[in-house]
C-alpha positions as CSV (number, residue, x, y, z in Angstrom):
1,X,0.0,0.0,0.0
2,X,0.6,3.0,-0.8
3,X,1.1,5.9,2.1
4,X,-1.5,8.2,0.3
5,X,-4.0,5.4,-0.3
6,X,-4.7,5.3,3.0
7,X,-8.1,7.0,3.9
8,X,-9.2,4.8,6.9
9,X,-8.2,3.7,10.1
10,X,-8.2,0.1,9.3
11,X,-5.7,1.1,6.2
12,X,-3.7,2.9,8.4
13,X,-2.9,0.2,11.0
14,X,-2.8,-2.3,7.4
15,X,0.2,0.0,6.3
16,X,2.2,0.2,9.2
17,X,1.9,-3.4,9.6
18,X,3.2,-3.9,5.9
19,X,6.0,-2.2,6.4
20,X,6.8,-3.8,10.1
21,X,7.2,-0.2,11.6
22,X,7.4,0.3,15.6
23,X,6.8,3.6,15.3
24,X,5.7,6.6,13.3
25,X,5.2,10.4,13.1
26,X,2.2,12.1,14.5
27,X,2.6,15.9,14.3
28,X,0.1,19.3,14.6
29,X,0.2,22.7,13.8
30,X,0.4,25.4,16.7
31,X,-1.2,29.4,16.6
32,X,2.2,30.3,13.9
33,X,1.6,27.3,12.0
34,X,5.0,25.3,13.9
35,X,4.3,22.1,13.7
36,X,4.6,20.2,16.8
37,X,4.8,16.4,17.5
38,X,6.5,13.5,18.1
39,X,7.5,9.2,16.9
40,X,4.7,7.2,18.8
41,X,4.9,3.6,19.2
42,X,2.9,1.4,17.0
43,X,0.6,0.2,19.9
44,X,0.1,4.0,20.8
45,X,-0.2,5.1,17.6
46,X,-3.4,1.9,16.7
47,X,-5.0,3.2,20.2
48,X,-5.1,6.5,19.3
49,X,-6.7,6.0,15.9
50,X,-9.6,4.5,17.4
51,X,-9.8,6.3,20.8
52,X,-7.8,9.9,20.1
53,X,-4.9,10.5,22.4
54,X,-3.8,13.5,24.6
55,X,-1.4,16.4,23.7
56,X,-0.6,19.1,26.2
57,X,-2.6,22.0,25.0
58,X,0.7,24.1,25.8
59,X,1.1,24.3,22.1
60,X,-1.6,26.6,21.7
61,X,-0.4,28.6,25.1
62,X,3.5,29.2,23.9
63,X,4.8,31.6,21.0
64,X,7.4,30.3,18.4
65,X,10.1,30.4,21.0
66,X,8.1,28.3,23.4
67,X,7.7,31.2,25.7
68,X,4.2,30.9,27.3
69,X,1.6,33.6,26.9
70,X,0.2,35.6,29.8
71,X,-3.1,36.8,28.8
72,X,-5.1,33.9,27.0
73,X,-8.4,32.1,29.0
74,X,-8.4,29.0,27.4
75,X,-5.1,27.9,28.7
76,X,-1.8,29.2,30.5
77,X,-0.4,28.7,34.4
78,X,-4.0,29.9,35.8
79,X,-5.1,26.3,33.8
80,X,-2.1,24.0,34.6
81,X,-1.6,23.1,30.6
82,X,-3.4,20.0,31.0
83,X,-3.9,17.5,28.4
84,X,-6.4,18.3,25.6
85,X,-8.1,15.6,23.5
86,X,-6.6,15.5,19.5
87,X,-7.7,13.2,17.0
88,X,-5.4,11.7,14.3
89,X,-6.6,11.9,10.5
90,X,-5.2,8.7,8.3
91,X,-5.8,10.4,5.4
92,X,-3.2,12.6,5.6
93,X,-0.7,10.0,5.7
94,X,2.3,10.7,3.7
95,X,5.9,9.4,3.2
96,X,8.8,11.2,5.1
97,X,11.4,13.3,3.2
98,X,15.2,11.4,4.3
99,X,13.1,8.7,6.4
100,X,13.1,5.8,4.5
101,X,9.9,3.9,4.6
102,X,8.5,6.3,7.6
103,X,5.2,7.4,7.6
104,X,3.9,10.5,9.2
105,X,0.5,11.8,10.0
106,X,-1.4,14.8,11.1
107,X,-3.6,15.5,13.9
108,X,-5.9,18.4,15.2
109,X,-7.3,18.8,18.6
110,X,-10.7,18.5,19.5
111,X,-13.6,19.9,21.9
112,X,-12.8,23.0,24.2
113,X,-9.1,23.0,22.3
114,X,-10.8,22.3,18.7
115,X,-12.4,26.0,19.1
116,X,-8.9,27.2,18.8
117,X,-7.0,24.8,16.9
118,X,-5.8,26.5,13.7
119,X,-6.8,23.4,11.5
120,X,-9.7,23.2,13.4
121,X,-11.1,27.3,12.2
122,X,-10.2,26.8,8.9
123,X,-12.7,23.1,8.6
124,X,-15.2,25.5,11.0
125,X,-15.4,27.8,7.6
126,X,-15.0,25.2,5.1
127,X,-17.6,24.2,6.4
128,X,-20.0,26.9,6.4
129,X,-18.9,27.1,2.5
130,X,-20.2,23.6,2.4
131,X,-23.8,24.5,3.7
132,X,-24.0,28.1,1.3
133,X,-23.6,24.9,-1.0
134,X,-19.8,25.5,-2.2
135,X,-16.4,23.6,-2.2
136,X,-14.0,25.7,-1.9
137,X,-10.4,25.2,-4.0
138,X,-7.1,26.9,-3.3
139,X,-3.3,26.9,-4.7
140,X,-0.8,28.7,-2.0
141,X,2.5,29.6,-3.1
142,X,5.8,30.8,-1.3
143,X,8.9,32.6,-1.4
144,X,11.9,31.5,0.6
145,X,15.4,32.8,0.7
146,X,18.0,29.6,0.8
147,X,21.4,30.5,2.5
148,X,24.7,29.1,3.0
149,X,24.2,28.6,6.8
150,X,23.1,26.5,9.5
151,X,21.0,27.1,12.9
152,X,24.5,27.3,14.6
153,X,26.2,29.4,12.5
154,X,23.0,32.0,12.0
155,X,23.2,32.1,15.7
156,X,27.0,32.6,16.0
157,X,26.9,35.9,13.3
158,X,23.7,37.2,15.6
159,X,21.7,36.9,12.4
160,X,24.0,39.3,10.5
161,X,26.2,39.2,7.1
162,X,24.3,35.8,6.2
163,X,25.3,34.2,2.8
164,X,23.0,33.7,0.4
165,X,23.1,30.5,-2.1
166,X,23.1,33.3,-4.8
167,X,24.4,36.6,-5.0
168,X,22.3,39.8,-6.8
169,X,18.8,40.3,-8.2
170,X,18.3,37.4,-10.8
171,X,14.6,36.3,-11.1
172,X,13.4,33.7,-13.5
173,X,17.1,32.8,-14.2
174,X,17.8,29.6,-15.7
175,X,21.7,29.8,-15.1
176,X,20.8,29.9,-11.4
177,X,18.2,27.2,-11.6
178,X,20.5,25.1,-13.7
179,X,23.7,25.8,-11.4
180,X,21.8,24.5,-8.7
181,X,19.7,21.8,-10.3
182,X,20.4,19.1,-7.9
183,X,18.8,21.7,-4.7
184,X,16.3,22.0,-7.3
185,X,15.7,18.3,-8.1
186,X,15.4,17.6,-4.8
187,X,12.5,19.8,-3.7
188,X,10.6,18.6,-6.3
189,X,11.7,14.6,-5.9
190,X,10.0,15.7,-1.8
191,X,6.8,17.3,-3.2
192,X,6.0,14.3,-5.1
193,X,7.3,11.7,-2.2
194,X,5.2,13.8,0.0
195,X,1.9,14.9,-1.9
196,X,2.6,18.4,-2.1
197,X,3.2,18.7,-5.4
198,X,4.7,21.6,-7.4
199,X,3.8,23.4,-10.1
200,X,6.3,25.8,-10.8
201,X,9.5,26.5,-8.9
202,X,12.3,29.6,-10.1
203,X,14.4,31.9,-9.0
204,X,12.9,35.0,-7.4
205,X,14.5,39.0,-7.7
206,X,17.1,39.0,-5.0
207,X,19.9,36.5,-3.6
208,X,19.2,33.1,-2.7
209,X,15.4,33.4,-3.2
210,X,12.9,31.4,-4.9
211,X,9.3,30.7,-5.6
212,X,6.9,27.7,-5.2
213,X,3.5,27.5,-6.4
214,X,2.1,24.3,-5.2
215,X,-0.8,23.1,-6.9
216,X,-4.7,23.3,-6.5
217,X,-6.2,21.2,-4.3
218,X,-9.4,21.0,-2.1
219,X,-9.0,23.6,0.3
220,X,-8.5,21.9,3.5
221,X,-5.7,19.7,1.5
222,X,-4.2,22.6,-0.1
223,X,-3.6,24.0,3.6
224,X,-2.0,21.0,4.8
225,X,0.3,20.7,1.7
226,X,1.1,24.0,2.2
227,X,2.3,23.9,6.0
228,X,4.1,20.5,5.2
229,X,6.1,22.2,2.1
230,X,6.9,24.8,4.9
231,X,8.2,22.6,7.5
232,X,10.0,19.9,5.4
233,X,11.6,22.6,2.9
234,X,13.4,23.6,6.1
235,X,14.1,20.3,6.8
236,X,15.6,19.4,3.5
237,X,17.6,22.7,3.8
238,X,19.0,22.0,7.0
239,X,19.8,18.1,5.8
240,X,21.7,19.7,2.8
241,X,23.9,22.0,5.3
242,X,21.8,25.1,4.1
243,X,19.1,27.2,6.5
244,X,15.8,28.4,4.6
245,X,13.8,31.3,5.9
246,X,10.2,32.0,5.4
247,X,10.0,35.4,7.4
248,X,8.0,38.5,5.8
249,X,11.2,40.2,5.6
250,X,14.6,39.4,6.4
251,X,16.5,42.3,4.9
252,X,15.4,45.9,4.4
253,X,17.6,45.5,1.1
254,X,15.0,43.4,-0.8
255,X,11.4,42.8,-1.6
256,X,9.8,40.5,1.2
257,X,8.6,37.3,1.0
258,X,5.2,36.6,-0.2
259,X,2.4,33.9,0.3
260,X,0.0,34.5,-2.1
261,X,-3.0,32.0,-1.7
262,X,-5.3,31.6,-4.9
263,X,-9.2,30.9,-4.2
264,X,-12.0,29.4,-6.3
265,X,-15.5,28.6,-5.6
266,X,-17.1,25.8,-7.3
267,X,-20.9,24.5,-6.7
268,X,-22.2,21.1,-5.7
269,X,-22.8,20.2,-9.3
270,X,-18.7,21.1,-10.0
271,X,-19.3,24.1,-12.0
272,X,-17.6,27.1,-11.4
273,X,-19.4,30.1,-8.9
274,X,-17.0,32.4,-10.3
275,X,-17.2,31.9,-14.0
276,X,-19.8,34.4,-15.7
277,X,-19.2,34.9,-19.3
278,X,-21.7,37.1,-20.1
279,X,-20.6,39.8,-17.2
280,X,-17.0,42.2,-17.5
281,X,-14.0,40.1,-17.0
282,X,-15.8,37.0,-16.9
283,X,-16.7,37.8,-13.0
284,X,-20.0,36.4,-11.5
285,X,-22.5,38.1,-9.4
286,X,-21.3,35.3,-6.4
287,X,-17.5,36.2,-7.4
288,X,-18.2,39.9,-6.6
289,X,-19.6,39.8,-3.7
290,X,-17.0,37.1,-2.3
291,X,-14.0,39.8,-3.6
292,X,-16.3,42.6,-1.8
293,X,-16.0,40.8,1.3
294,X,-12.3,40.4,1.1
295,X,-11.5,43.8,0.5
296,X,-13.9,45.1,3.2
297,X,-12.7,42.5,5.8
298,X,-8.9,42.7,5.1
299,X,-8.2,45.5,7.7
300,X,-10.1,43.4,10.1
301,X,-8.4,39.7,9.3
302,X,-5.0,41.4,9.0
303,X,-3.4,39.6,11.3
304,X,-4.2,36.4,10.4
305,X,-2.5,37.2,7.1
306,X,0.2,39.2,8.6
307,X,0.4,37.3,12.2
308,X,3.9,38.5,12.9
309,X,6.3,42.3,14.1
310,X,7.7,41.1,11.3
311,X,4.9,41.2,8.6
312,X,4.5,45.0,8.8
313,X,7.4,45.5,7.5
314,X,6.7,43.8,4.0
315,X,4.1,46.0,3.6
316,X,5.4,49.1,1.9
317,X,5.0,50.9,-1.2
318,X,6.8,49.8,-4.3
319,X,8.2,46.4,-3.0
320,X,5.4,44.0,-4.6
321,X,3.3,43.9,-1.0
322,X,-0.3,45.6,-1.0
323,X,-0.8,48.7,1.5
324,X,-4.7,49.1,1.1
325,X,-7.4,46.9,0.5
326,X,-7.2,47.2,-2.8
327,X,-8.3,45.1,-6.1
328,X,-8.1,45.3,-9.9
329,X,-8.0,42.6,-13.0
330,X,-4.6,41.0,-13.8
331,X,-2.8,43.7,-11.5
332,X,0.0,43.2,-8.9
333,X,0.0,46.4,-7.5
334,X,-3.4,45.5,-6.0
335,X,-4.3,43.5,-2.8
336,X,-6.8,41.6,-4.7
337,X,-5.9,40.2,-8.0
338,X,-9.0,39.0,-10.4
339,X,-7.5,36.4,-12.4
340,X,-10.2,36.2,-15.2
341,X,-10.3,32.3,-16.9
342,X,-11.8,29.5,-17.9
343,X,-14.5,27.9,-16.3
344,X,-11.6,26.3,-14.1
345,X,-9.2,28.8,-13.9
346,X,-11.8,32.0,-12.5
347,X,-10.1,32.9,-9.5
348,X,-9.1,36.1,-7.1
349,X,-4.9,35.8,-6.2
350,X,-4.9,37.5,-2.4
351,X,-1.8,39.0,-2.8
352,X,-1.4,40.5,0.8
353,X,-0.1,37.2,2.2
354,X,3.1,36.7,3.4
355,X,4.9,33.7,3.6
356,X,5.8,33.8,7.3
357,X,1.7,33.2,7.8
358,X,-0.4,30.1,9.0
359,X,-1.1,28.7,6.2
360,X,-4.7,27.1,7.7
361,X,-5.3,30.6,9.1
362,X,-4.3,32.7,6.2
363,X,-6.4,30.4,3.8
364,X,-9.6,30.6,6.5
365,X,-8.9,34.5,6.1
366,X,-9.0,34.6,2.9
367,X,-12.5,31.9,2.4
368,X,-14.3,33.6,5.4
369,X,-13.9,37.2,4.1
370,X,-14.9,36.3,1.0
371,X,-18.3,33.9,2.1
372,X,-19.1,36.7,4.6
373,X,-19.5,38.8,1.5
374,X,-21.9,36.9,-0.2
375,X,-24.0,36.5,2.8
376,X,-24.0,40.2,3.0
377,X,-24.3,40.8,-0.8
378,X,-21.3,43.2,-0.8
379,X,-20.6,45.1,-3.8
380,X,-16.6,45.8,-4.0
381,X,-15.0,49.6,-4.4
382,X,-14.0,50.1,-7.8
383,X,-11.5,48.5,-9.3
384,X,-7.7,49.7,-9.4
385,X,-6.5,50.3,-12.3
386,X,-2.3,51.3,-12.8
387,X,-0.5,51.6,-10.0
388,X,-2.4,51.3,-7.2
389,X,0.7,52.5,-5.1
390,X,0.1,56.1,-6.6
391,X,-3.4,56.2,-6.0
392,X,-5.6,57.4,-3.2
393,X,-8.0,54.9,-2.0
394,X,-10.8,55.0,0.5
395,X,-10.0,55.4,4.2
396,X,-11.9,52.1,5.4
397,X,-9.2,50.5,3.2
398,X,-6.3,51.7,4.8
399,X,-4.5,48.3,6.5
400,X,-3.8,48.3,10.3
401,X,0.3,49.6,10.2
402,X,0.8,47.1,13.2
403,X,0.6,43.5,14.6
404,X,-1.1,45.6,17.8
405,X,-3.2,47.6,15.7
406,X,-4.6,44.8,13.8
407,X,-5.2,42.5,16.8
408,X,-7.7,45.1,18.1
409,X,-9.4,45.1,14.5
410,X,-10.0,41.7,14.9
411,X,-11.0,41.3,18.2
412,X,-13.5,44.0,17.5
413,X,-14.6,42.6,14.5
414,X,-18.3,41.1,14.6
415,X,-17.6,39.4,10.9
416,X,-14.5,38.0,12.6
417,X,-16.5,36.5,15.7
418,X,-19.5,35.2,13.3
419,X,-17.0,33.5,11.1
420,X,-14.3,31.9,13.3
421,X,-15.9,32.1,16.3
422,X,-15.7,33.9,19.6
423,X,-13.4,31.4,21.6
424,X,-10.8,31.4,18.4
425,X,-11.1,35.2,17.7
426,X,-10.2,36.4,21.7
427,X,-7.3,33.6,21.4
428,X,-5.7,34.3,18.7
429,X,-6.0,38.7,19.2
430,X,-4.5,37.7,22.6
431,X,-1.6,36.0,21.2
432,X,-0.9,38.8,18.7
433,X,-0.8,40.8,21.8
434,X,1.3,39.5,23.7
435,X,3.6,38.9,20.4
436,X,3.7,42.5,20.0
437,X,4.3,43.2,23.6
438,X,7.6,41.3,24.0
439,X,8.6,43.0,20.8
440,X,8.6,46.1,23.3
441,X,11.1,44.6,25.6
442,X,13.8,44.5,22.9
443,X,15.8,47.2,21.5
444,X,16.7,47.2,18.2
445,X,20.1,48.2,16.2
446,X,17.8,50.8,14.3
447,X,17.5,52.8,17.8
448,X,21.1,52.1,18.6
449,X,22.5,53.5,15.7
450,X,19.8,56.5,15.5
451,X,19.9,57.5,19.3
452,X,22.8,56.0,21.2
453,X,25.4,59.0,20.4
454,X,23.2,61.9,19.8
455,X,20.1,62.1,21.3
């Protein structure tokens, strides 16, 4: 059998059986989209298919350096980080990149913790799409800068005068991609050994970055492809003595790093919701509305799109990163791209993602704007057309300029609350909070070299 045939719990125990294994890989994703786990033995692992197992809900109390929130309710010291209840899904099962006949699956957690679990939101809105009477389909894809480093030696330079695989601005390049085929050959050789596959991969403008479009899928699929492709292209960086960073922005020198997230609706009879061709640009009445509610919701959802300090700083004019809630047809100046098409290629590209996001909260962003629009019937501003980076646009489109800022648009947002729900919305604002707050307890080299001497 193969590890993507599996769909049930009896096929899962039928594989791991086949393949004599004592133990394999059960892993979830935390509030940044970390993913947390551990091997479990074969007898644990048969249990907890058919029973669930426990996971210290910790992982949804700590921030990416495992430093433990102080102002969330559903867990933290006033709880005593107990257990919480998760649930293993066989059907993600999937080989393991450099593990040679491991198998690896995911899990979510469920109850109380399942109202905060990231993967958890984004099935809460899928699902919602399911009873408006739509499946929704999505493609994410990422940029990432590759350098000649490891964890150690990042560490030992304090993060500074890192060396790229590549030096200068050399997009689309096939020298580079051909120089480097065998880094090349290998990321694709793991999307297919790990169902993530991809459908286009090339140098991006500046040194040692690239781009990834993985392809379509069912939404919920496409997230977990896309947080996998995350976590293993770091893995099979680090394997090859090289360190890959997904952060918004790791150099005020270049452009940041995007992750664009493409989004289609199709109806229960499999025909497009978007596809109009009697209307302008091919654009239903249902796709309008769904791109009204993405632009009108954007400053509110910011930070699930832009969840980090970090983020903020992608977000400037001129540098390929939206700074309104803008849209327009076939433009990348814009926030919102209409990608007229086929019946099967209709789609809106939300441009404003970054590639340091969640990839289940950024896609349930990006679905839940859009659905809330159609239950509202939302008409969108007018389109963008040029450079939207020149143009004045309506206040209520200006984008929160902070992680802060946009947690309290979020936390106040009654679209937010409807959508995701109350327990998820006060969580995650909390941790974006307190994310922001120990930003404050750090001083940077910007206000070293700008005030230390002559203030």
């Amino acid at each position: 059998m193969e590890a993507r045939e599996v769909k049930t719990i009896a096929d899962a125990m039928a594989i791991v059986e086949e393949r004599a294994l004592t133990h394999v890989k059960v892993g979830l994703f935390d509030n940044d989209g970390i993913m947390r786990g551990k091997y479990m033995s074969k007898s644990k692992f048969f249990s907890s298919l058919e029973k669930g197992f426990a996971f210290c809900d910790v992982v949804l109390g700590w921030d990416s350096k495992d430093q433990l929130y102080d102002n969330t309710r559903y867990t933290g010291w006033h709880t005593g980080y107990p257990d919480a209840p998760v649930r293993i899904l066989p059907h993600t099962c999937r080989e393991v990149y450099g593990e040679e006949g491991m198998l690896l699956f995911i899990a979510e957690f469920t109850d109380e913790a399942g109202k905060v679990c990231p993967r958890g939101t984004l099935r809460k809105v899928l699902q919602k799409a399911g009873d408006m009477g739509f499946d929704v389909f999505a493609a994410l894809e990422y940029e990432f800068f590759v350098f000649n480093e490891t964890p150690h030696s990042a560490r030992e330079k304090g993060f500074r005068n890192l060396e790229t695989i590549t030096p200068d601005w050399f997009g689309y390049s096939m020298i580079r991609n051909s120089v480097h085929s065998g880094l090349y050959e290998a990321i694709l050789g793991m999307s297919e050994q790990m169902d993530f596959p991809i459908e286009g991969i090339h140098s991006e403008t500046g040194p040692g970055v690239l781009e990834a479009a993985i392809a379509v899928d069912s939404a919920e699929a496409a997230a977990d492809k896309a947080a996998l492709f995350k976590t293993f292209m770091k893995v099979l960086a680090q394997k090859r003595d090289l360190l890959a960073t997904f952060m918004a922005k790791w150099s005020g020198d270049y452009p940041g790093q995007s992750g664009h997230i493409h989004v289609s609706l199709k109806n229960k009879d499999g025909s497009s919701a978007f596809y109009d061709p009697t209307q302008t640009h091919n654009m239903s009445k249902l796709q309008r509305h769904f791109l009204a509610g993405q632009q009108r919701l954007m400053p509110e959802f910011l930070c699930l799109i832009a969840p980090t300090i970090n983020s903020y700083t992608r977000m400037i004019p001129g540098f390929w990163a939206p700074t309104d809630a803008t849209w327009g047809v076939e433009n990348r100046t814009t926030a919102l791209r209409v990608i007229p098409g086929s019946e099967h290629s209709q789609r809106i590209e939300h441009r404003l993602g970054a590639a340091d996001a969640n990839p289940y909260l950024a896609l349930a962003a990006a679905v839940a704007s859009g659905l809330y629009g159609i239950m509202q019937e939302w008409e969108p501003f007018d389109q963008v057309k040029g450079n939207a980076y020149d143009q004045q646009h309506a206040p209520e489109l200006q984008l929160p300029r902070t992680l802060w800022d946009a947690a309290q648009r979020f936390k106040e947002s009654e679209a937010a609350r409807t959508m995701f729900g109350d327990e998820f919305v006060e969580h995650f604002a909390a941790s974006r909070e307190w994310e922001e707050r120990e930003f404050r307890k750090h001083v940077t080299d910007w206000e070293m070299d700008r005030y230390f001497e002559i203030i």
